[in-house]
BAFI-3210 file (N, C-alpha, C; in Angstrom, 3 decimals, decimal comma, padded with zeros to 6 digits):
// residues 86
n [1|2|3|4|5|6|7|8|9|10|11|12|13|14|15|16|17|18|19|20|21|22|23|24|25|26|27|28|29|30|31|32|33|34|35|36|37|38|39|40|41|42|43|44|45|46|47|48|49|50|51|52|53|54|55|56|57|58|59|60|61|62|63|64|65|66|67|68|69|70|71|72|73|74|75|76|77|78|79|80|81|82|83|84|85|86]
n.u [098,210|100,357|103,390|105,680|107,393|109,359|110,500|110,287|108,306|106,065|102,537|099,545|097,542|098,548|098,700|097,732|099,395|098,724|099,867|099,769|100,863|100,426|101,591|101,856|102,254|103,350|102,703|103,021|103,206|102,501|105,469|107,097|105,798|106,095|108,925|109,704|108,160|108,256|108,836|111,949|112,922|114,813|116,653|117,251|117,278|115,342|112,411|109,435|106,308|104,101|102,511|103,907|106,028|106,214|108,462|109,077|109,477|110,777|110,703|109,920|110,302|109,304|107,778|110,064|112,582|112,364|112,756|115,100|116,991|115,587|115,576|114,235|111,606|111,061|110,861|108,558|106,482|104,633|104,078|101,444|098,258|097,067|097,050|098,019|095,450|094,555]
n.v [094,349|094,204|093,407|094,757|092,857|093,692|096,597|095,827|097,285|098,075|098,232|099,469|099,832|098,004|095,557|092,268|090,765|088,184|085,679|083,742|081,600|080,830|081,687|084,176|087,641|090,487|093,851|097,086|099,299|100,859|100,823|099,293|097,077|096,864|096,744|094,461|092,854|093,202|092,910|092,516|094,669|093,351|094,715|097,582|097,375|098,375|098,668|096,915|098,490|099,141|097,286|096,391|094,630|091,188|088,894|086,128|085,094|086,545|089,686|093,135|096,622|097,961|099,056|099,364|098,492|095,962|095,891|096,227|094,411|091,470|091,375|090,562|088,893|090,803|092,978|093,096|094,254|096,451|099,744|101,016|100,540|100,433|103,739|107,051|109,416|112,009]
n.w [131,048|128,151|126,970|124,546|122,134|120,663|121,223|123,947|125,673|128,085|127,465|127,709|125,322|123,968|121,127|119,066|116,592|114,353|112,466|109,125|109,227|111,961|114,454|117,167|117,687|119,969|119,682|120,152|119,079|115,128|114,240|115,645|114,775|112,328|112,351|113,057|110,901|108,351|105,408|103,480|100,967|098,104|096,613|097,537|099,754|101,643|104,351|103,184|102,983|101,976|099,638|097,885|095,650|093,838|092,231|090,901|093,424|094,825|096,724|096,623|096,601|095,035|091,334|089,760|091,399|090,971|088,295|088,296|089,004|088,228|085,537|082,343|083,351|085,647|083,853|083,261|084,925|086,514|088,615|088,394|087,226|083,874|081,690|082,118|083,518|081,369]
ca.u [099,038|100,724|105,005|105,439|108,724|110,691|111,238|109,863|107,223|104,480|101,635|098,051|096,626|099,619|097,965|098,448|099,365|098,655|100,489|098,979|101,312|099,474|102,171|101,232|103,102|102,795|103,520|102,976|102,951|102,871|106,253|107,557|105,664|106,898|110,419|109,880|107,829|107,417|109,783|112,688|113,032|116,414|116,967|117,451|116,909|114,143|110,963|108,173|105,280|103,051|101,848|105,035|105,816|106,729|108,663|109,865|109,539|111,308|110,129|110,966|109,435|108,288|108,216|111,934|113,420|112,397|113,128|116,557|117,200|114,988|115,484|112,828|110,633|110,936|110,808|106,990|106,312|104,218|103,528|100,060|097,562|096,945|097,829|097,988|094,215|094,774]
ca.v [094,979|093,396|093,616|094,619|092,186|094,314|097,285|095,836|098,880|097,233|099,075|099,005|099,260|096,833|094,492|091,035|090,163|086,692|085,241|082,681|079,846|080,822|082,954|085,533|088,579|091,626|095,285|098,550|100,439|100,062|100,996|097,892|095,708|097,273|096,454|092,915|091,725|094,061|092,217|094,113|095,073|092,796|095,306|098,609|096,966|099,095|097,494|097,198|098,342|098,928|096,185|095,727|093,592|090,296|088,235|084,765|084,237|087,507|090,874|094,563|097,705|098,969|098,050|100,074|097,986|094,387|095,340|096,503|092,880|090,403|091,142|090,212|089,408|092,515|094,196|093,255|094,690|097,903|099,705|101,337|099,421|101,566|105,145|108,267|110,105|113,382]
ca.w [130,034|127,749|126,420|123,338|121,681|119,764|122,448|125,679|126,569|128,852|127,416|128,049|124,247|122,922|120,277|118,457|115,082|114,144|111,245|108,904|110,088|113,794|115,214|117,420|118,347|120,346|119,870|121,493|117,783|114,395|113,892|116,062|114,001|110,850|112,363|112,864|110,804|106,946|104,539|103,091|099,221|097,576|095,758|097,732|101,182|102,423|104,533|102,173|103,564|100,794|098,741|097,058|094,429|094,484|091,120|091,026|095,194|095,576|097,534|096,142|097,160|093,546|090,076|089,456|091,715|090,562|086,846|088,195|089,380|087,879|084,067|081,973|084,202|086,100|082,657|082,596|086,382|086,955|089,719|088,104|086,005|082,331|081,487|083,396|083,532|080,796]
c.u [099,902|102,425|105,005|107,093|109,710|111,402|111,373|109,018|106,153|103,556|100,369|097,041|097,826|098,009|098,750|098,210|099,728|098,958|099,401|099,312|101,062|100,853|101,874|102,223|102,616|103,418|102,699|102,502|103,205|104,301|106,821|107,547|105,782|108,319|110,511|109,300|107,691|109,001|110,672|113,135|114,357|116,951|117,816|117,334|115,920|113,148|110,004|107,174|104,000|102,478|102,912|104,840|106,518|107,045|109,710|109,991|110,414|110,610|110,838|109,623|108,399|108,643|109,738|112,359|113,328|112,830|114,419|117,548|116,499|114,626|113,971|111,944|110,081|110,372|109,172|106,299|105,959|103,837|101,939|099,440|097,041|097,750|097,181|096,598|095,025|094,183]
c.v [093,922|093,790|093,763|093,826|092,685|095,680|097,344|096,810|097,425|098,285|098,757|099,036|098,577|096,019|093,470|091,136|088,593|086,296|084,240|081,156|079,602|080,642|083,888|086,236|089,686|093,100|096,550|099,867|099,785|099,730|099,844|096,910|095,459|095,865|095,259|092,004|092,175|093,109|093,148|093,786|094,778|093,429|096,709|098,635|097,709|098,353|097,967|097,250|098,443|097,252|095,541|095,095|092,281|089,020|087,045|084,705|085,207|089,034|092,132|095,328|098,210|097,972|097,952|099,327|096,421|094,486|095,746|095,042|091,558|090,679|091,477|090,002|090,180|093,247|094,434|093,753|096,218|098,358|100,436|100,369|100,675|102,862|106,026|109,470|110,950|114,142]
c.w [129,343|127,024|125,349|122,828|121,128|120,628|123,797|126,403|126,809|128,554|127,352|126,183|123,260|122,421|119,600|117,343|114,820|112,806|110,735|109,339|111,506|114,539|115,734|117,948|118,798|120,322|120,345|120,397|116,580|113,843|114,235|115,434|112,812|111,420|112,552|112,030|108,914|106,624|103,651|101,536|098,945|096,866|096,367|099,309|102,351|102,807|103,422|103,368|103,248|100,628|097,997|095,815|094,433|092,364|091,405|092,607|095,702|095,816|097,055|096,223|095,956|092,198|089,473|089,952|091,591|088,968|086,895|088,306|088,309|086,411|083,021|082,345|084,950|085,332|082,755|084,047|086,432|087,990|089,715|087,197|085,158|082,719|082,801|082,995|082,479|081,650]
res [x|x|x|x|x|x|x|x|x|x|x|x|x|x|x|x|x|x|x|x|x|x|x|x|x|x|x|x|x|x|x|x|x|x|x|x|x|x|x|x|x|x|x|x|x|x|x|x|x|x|x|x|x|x|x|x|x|x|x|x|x|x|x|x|x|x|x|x|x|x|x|x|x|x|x|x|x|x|x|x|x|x|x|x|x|x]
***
C-alpha cells in the first residue's frame, strides 16, 4: 500500500502522478491531488482544474477572469472558439 501526501490514508489503489520535471507524488484520490498540485486562478483564487487559461505566464480559471486582470491582452481571451450553434 502506498501513503497518500496530502492526507496520509495508506490505501491500497493510491496512485502516482509524475510531473514533467520527474517528480513523483502519491495520492489516495483525485481530490488530494487537485489540492496539491491544480494551480490557482490570480484572479478569483479558485484551483483551475479545467484547461484554464493562461496570459503573459499567468493562470486564471476562464476567459472573464484574465480580461478582468490582464487588460488588453485579456481583452482578446475566449473561453469558446466562434459563435454559439442557432
Amino acid at each position: 500500500m502506498a501513503t497518500c501526501e496530502v492526507c496520509g490514508n495508506d490505501y491500497w489503489m493510491a496512485f502516482e502522478v509524475r510531473t514533467v520535471n520527474g517528480a513523483t507524488h502519491t495520492f489516495d484520490s483525485f481530490e488530494c491531488a487537485i489540492q496539491k498540485m491544480a494551480p490557482i486562478c490570480e484572479h478569483c483564487q479558485t484551483k483551475i482544474v479545467g484547461h484554464g487559461v493562461e496570459v503573459s505566464g499567468r493562470f486564471f480559471c476562464c476567459a472573464h477572469c484574465a480580461r478582468a486582470v490582464e487588460g488588453s491582452q485579456g481583452a482578446e481571451v475566449r473561453d469558446a472558439v466562434g459563435a454559439r450553434p442557432a
